[in-house]
N, C-alpha and C positions, 0 to 999 in steps of 0.2 A: 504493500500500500504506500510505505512512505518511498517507494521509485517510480507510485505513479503521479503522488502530488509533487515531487519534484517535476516530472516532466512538465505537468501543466504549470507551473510555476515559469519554468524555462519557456515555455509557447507564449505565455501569457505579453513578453515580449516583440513588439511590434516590428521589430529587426531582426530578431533572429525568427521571428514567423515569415517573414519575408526571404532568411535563409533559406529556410525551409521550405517554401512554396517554389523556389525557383530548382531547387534541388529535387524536387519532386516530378519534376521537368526534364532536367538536364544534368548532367554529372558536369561541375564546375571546378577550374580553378581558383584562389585567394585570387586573382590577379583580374580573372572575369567577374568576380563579385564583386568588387571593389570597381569595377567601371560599370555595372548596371548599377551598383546603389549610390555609386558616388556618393562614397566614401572610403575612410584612411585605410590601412592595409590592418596596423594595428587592433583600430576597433572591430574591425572585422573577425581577425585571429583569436582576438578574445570569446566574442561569440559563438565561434566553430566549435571551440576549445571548450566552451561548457558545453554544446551541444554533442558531444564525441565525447564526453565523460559520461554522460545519460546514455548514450548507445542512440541519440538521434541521426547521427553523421557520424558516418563511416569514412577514412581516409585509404587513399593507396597514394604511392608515388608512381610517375610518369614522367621518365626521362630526371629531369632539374623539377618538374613543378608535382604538388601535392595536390592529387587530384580529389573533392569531396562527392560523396552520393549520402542520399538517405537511406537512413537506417530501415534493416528488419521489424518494422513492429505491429503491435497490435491494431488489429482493425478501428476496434473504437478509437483509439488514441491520433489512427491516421484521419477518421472522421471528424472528430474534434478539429484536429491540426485546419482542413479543406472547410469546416464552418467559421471556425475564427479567420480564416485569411479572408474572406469575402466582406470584414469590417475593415479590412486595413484597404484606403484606396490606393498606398501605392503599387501594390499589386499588380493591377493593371498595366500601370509603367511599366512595371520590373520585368514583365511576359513581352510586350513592346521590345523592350532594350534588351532581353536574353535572345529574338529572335535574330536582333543584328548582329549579337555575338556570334551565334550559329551560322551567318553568311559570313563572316569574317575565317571562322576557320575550315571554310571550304575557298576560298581563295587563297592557295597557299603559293598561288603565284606571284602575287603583290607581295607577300610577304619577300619570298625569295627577290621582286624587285627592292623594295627597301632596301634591304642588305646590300645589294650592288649600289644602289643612289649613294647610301651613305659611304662608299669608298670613291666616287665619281669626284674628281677634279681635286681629293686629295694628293693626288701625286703628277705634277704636271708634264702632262703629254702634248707638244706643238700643236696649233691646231686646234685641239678638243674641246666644246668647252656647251654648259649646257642651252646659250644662245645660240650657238651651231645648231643641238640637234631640235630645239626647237622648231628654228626657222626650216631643218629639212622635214617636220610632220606638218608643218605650215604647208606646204609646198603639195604632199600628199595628201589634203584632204580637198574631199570634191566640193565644186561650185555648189553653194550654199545661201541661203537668204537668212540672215544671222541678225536678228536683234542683242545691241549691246546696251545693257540695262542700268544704270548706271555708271555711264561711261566716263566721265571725268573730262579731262584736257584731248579726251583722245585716244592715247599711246596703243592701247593695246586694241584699240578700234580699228587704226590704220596697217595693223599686224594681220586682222583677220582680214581686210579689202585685199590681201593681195594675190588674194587666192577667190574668195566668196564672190559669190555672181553679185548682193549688194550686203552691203549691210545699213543695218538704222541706227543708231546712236543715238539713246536718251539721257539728256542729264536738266534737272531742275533745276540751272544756274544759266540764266541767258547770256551773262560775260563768259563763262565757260563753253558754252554752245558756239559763242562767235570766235572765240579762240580758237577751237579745233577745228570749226568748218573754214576758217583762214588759213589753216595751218594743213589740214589736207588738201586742199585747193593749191598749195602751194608747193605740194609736195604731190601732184597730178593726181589722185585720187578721185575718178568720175562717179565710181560706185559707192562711195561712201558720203551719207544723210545724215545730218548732225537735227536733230530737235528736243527742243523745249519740253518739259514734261515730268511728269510724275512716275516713277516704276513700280508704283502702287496702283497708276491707273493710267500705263504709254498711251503717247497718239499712237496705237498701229492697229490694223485692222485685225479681227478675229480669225485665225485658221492661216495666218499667211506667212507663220516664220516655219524656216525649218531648227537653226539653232538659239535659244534664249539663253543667253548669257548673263549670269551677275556675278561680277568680277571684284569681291572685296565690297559691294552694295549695300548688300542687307542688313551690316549691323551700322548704317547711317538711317534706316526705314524706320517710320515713326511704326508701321507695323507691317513686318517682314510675313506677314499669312496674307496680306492682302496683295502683296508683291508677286509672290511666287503662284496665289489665284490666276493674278494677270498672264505672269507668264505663260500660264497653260490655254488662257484666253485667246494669245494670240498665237498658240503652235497649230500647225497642220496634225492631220490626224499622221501619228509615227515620228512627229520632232522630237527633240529633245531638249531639256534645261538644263544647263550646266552653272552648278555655281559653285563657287570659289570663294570662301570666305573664314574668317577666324576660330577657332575652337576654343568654348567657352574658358574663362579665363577670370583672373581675380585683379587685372592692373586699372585698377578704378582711375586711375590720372587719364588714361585715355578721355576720356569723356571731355575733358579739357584739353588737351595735346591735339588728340584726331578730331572731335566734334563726334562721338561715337555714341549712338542712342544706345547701343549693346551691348555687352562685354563677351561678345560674341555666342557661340549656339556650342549644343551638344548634337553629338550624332542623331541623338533620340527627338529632339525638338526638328531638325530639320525633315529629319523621317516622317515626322506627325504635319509640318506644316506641304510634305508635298501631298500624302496621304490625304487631307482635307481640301488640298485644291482639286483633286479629281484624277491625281496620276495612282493609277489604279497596280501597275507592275513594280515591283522590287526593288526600292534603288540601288546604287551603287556608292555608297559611301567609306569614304576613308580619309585618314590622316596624310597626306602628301609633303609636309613642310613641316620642320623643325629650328625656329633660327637657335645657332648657339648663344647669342647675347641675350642677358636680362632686358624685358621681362618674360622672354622665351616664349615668344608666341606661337602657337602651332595653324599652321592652315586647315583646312575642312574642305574635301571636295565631292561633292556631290554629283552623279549624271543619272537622270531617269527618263523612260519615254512615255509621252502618250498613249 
């Protein structure tokens, strides 16, 4: 009796029933729980560690990591566990964010990319460099009707004309708008549309891009769901959104430094906000950037289609 009021005792916890509800799912790492709950590594260990002295979680090792499952137990006690977790709403989330996990380690090719990136231009080879091969997948990708969704000065607008049948370039700053369209015009650029505009609500028409791009955009958007609505607004049936943006982050100066309504997104928030505009298939999301200087910002890339 007194090992089964312990247990409830231990469930009675709102985190470690969260432990437990995703473990009852999925056999996890410390490393995967700690990114769907977001949180520390510590508090988490703590948690396992009482829940693995009651016999709720089972450990093995795998390879370097310590892999958890839920324990053998009693019916009732599993019953109990499956009624008290339908109080706690993070739940929901936490099923959300374990499914990204599960796409994440079925792409174990990114992974193996990683590893090569992060040796890339450490050792200098003439020639090589990652503006090279950029500009050679620039080159290889087909004529395109590419809206740029917070475009800025330009720069990376006049990178996609040189390939894209047009592109549209929106930015909500009319001095900015006549800077770049002066500055591609100057630099012959025929196909490339500089306008005036909101990326919460572009001038373009419904159904008529193939690429929507937001480039760094979304954590300046007074609301990044109404943004990426748009987006899907104006793709053809079969485009794509690609966006390119920060991973949530704790450097609160930004807000004053960059003018940044965000402090950027998590995987699971961007997931949720294409999921509600109407992209109905799987995205593709991952961590693509790591700068080494403080405050170590990470990028966020995002690709899904219609």
């Amino acid at each position: 009796m007194a090992s089964i009021l312990k247990s409830l005792r231990l469930i009675a916890d709102s985190t470690r029933l969260r432990i437990l509800s995703l473990l009852r799912q999925e056999d996890l790492s410390v490393v995967e729980l700690q990114e769907i709950l977001a949180m520390g590594q510590s508090r988490i260990s703590t948690q396992l560690s009482q829940l693995k002295a009651e016999g709720l979680v089972v450990d093995r090792r795998s390879g370097k990591n310590v892999i958890y499952s839920f324990g053998e137990l009693d019916a009732d006690l599993v019953s109990a566990i499956n009624l008290a977790a339908t109080e706690v709403d993070e739940t929901t989330t936490d099923s959300a964010a374990l499914r990204l996990i599960l796409n994440k380690r079925k792409d174990k090719a990114r992974a193996y990319f990683d590893a090569l990136a992060g040796k890339f231009g450490k050792t200098y080879c003439p020639g090589r460099s990652w503006k090279g091969l950029a500009e050679t997948l620039l080159k290889l990708m087909p004529p395109m009707i590419i809206a740029d969704l917070g475009a800025g000065e330009g720069t990376f607008s006049q990178l996609l004309a040189q390939k894209a049948e047009r592109v549209i370039a929106i930015d909500n700053s009319e001095k900015m708008v006549q800077f770049a369209s002066e500055t591609a015009k100057d630099n012959g650029f025929k196909n490339l549309e500089f306008r005036v505009g909101d990326i919460e609500n572009p001038p373009i028409d419904d159904g008529t891009i193939d690429i929507a791009f937001f480039s760094q955009a979304l954590h300046h958007a007074a609301n990044p769901q109404a943004a990426i609505t748009a987006g899907h607004r104006i793709l053809k049936p079969g485009g794509k959104i690609v966006i390119l943006d920060l991973l949530k982050h704790t450097f609160e100066d930004a807000r004053e430094l960059y003018a940044d309504e965000w402090l950027g997104f998590s995987e699971l928030e961007i997931s949720e906000f294409l999921t509600n505009a109407g992209f109905e298939k799987n995205p593709d999301i991952a961590v693509v950037d790591r700068e080494s200087e403080s405050p170590h910002f990470q990028t966020l890339m995002a690709v899904c289609e219609k």
